[in-house]
C-alpha positions in Angstrom: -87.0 -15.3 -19.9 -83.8 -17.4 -19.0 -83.7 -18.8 -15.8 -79.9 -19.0 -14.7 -78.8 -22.0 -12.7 -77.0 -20.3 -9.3 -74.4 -23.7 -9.3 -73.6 -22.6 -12.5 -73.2 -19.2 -11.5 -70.8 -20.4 -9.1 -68.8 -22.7 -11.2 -68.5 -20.4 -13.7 -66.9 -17.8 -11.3 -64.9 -20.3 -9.7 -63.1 -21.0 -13.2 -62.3 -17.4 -13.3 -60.2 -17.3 -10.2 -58.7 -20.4 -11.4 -57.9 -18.7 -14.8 -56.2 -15.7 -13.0 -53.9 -18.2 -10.6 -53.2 -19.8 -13.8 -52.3 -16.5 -15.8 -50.0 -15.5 -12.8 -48.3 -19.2 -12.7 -49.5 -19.4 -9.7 -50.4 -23.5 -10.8 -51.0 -24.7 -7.3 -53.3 -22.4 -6.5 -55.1 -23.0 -10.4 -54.9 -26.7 -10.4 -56.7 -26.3 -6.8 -59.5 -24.1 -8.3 -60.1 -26.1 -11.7 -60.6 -29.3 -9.5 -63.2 -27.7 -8.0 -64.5 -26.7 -11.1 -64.3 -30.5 -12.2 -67.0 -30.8 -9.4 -70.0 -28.5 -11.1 -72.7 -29.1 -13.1 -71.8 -27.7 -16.2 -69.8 -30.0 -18.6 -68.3 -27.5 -20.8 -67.1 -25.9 -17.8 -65.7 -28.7 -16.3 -63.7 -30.4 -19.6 -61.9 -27.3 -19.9 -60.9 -27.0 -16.5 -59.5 -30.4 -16.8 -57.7 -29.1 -19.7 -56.2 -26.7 -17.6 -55.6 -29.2 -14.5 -53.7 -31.1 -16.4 -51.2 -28.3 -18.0 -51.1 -26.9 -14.1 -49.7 -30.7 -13.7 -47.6 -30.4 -16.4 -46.2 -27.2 -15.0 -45.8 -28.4 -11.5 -43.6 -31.5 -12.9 -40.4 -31.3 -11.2 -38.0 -29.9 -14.1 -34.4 -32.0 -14.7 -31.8 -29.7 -13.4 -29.8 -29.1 -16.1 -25.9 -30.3 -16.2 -23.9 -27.9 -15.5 -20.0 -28.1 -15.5 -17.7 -25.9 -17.2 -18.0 -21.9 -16.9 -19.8 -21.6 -20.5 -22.4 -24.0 -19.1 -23.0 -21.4 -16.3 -22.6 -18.3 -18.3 -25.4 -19.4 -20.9 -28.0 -20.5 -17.8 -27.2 -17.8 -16.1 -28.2 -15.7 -19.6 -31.2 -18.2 -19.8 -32.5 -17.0 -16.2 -31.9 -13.5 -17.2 -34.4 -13.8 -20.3 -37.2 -15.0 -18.2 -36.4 -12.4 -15.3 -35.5 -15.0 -12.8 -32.8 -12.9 -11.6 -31.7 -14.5 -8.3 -30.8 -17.7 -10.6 -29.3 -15.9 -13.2 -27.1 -14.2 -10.6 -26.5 -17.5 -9.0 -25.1 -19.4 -12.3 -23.1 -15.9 -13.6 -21.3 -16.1 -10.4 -20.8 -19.7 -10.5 -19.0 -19.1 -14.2 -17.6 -16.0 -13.0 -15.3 -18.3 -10.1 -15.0 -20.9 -12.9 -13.4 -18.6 -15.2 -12.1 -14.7 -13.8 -11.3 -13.5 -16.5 -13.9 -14.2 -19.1 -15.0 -10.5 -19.9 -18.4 -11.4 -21.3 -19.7 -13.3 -17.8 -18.6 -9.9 -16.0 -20.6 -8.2 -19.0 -23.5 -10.2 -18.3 -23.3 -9.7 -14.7 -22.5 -6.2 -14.9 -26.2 -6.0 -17.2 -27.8 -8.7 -14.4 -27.0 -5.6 -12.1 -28.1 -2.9 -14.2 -31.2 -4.8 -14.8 -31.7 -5.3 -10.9 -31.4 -1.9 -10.1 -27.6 -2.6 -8.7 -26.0 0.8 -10.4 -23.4 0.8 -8.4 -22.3 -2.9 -9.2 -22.7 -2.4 -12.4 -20.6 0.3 -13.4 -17.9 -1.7 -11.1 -18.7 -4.8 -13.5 -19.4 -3.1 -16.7 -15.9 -1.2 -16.0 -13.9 -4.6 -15.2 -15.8 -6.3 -18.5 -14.2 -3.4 -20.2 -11.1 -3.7 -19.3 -10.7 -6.9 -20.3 -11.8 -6.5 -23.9 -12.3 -3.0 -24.6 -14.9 -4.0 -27.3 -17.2 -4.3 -24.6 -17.7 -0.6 -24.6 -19.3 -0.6 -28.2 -21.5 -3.7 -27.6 -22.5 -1.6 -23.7 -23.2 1.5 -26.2 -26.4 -0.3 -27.9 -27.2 -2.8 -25.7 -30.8 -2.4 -24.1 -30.0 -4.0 -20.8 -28.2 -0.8 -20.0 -30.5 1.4 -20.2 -31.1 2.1 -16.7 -27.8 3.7 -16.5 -28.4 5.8 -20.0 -28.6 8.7 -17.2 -25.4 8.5 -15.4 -22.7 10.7 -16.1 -20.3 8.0 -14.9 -21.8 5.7 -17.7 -21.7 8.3 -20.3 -17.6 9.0 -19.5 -17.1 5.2 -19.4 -18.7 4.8 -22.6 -17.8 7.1 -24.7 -14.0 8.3 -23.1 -13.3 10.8 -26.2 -15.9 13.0 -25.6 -14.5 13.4 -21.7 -11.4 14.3 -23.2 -11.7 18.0 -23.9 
């Protein structure tokens, strides 16, 4: 019969939790609960979780703000922060581009999908609209383009897209 060492137990448990925080990129919280880990008796246990400390480090590094200047600068960020769902950046930098330049149809495009994406309907027919205006081509990319598919629903969308069809 195998006798289970409770410290073990308890190390073992604590690297879960750590895992989780880690999972969520909550690194903080991880590299907090993998130093503790670092503590047990177990020694498989605690070179993994100094594997993991060290990526939570890694992580936590203070990232170079990137140099921004120009309004294609702040368009592709802004595009950037929209792939990895950090939308209150990606509406930050869009906007920044959209003041640089006013009338560059594909930042109002990208906003108007920001605000589709965001659950901003309103905004972004206003957007998607304006971005069409601009370059009517805009309507045939908006026709395929995933981002929009919250709107897929709305009438409004439907007419904007596809204006022959309204016209019978």
């Amino acid at each position: 019969m195998e006798v289970t060492n409770p410290d073990v137990e308890r190390q073992l448990a604590l690297y879960g939790e750590a895992v989780e925080c880690f999972r969520q990129q909550k690194f903080l919280k991880a590299k907090q609960a993998f130093e503790r880990v670092l503590e047990g008796p177990s020694k498989e246990l605690a070179d993994r979780a100094k594997m993991h400390f060290r990526i939570c480090e890694q992580r936590m590094a203070k990232v170079p703000e990137p140099s921004l200047r120009t309004a294609d600068d702040y368009y592709h960020h802004g595009v950037a922060m929209m792939n990895l769902g950090r939308w209150d950046e990606a509406r930050a930098a869009l906007e920044k581009a959209q003041k640089l330049s006013s009338k560059a149809d594909y930042v109002i495009y990208a906003l108007a999908a920001l605000d589709c994406l965001t659950g901003e309907s309103e905004s972004a027919m206003e957007n998607l609209k304006q971005a069409i205006a601009l370059r009517p081509e805009n309507r045939y990319l908006a026709r395929n383009d995933e981002d929009f598919a919250y709107l897929q629903d709305d009438p409004r969308f439907t007419e904007l897209l596809y204006p022959e069809g309204s016209a019978s």
